[in-house]
C-alpha positions in Angstrom: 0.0 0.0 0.0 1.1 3.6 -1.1 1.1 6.6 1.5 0.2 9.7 1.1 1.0 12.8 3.5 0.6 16.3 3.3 -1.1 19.4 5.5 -1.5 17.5 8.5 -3.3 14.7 6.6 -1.9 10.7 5.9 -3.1 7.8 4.6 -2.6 4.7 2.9 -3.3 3.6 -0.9 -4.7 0.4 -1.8 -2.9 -1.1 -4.9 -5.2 0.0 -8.4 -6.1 2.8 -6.6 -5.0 6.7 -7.1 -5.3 9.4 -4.3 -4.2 13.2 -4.0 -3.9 15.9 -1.4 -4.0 19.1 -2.2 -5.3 22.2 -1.9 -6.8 24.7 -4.8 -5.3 27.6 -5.8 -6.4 31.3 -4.2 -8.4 32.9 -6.3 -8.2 36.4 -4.1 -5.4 37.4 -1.7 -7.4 37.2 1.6 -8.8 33.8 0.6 -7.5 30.8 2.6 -8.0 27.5 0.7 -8.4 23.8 2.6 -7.1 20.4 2.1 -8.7 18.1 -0.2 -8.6 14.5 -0.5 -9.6 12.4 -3.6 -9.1 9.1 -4.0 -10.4 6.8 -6.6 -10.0 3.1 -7.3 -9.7 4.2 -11.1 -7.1 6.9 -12.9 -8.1 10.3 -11.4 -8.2 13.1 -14.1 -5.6 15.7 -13.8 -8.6 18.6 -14.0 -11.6 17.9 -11.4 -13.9 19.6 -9.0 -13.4 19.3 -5.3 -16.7 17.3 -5.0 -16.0 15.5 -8.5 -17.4 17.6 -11.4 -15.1 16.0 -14.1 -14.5 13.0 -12.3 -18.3 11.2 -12.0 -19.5 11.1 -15.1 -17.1 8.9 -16.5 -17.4 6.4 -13.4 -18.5 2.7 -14.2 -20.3 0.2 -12.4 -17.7 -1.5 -10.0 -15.7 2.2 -9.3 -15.7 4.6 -6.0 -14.5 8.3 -6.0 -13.3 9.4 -2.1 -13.6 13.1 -1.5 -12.7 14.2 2.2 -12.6 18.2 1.8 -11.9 20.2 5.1 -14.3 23.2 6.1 -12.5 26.8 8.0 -12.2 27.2 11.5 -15.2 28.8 11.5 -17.1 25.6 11.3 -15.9 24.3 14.6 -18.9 23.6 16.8 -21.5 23.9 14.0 -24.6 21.2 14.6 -23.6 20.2 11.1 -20.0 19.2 12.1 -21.1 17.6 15.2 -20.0 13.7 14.8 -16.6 13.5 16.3 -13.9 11.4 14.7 -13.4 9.8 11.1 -16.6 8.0 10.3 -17.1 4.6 8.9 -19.4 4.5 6.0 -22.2 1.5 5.5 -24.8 0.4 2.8 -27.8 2.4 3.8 -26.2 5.7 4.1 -25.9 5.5 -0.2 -28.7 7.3 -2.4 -28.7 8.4 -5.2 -30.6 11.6 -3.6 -27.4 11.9 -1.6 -25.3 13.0 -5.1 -23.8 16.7 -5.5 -24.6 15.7 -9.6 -27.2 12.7 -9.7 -25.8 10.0 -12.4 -27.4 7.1 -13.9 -26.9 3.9 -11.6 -24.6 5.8 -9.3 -25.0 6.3 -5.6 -23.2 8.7 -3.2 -23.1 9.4 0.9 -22.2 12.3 2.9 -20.9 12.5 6.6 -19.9 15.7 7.9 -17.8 15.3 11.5 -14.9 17.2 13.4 -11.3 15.0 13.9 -8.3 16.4 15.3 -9.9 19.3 15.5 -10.7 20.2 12.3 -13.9 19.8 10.7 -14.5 17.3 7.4 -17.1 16.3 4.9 -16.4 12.6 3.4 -18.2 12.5 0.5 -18.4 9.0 -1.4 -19.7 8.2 -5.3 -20.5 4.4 -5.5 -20.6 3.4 -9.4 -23.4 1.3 -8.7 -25.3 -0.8 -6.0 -24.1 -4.2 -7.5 -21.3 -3.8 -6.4 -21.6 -1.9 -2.8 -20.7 -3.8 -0.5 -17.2 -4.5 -1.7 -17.2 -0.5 -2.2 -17.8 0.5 1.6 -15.4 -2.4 2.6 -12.8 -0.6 0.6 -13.8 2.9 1.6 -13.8 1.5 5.6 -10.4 0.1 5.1 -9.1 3.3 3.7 -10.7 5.4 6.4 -9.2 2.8 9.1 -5.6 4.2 8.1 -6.3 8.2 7.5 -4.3 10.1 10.0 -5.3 13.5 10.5 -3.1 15.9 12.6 -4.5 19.0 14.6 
């Protein structure tokens, strides 16, 4: 398995898999950008959205996309970032009402929480149901490894 580090963040790689963390280019001088994670068990395109815009619609049935994008400071103690700790994901929390861009056949989640003090949204894109359940044991054992420094 592959690591990846960088801003406070590490995890591990399955093999076939791709992952980055980075963060996006300010687009004014006061602007403060966040860490983004995307992982994919598929070749990520060099040009894609934080949530996957350029990355989902070319998804097939047996892939997953990982986003784990990291909210200000000023989300501390928001209701919304409430769950503490890096979640685990499972079946029933996919829909495919739960997608930032509904797809044919595709089905995402969403989990905002707070870890090491910072506050997270995982968002997941399953490439279909068939094949879900090997998706969130995947997803699980990449979440199992993901380090994430105050």
């Amino acid at each position: 398995m592959r690591s990846l580090a960088a801003h406070g963040l590490a995890l591990g790689v399955p093999p076939g898999w791709e992952g980055r963390i980075q963060r996006r280019g300010v687009s004014f001088p006061v602007e403060r950008t966040r860490s983004v994670v995307h992982l994919a068990n598929f070749a990520l395109p060099e040009q894609r959205d934080d949530f996957g815009g350029g990355v989902t619609p070319a998804m097939r049935s047996p892939d997953v996309f990982v986003v784990l994008f990291e909210y200000g400071p000023e989300s501390l103690g928001a209701p919304l970032f409430a769950s503490k700790g890096v979640p685990r994901v499972t079946a029933d929390m996919f829909g495919s009402r739960r997608l930032q861009r509904p797809l044919p056949g595709q089905l995402g989640c969403q989990h905002f929480f707070t870890a090491g003090g910072r506050p997270f949204c995982l968002y997941v894109v399953a490439g279909s149901r068939a094949y879900l359940p090997r998706i969130v044991a995947d997803v699980n054992a990449v979440l199992a490894g993901l380090d994430i420094e105050p």
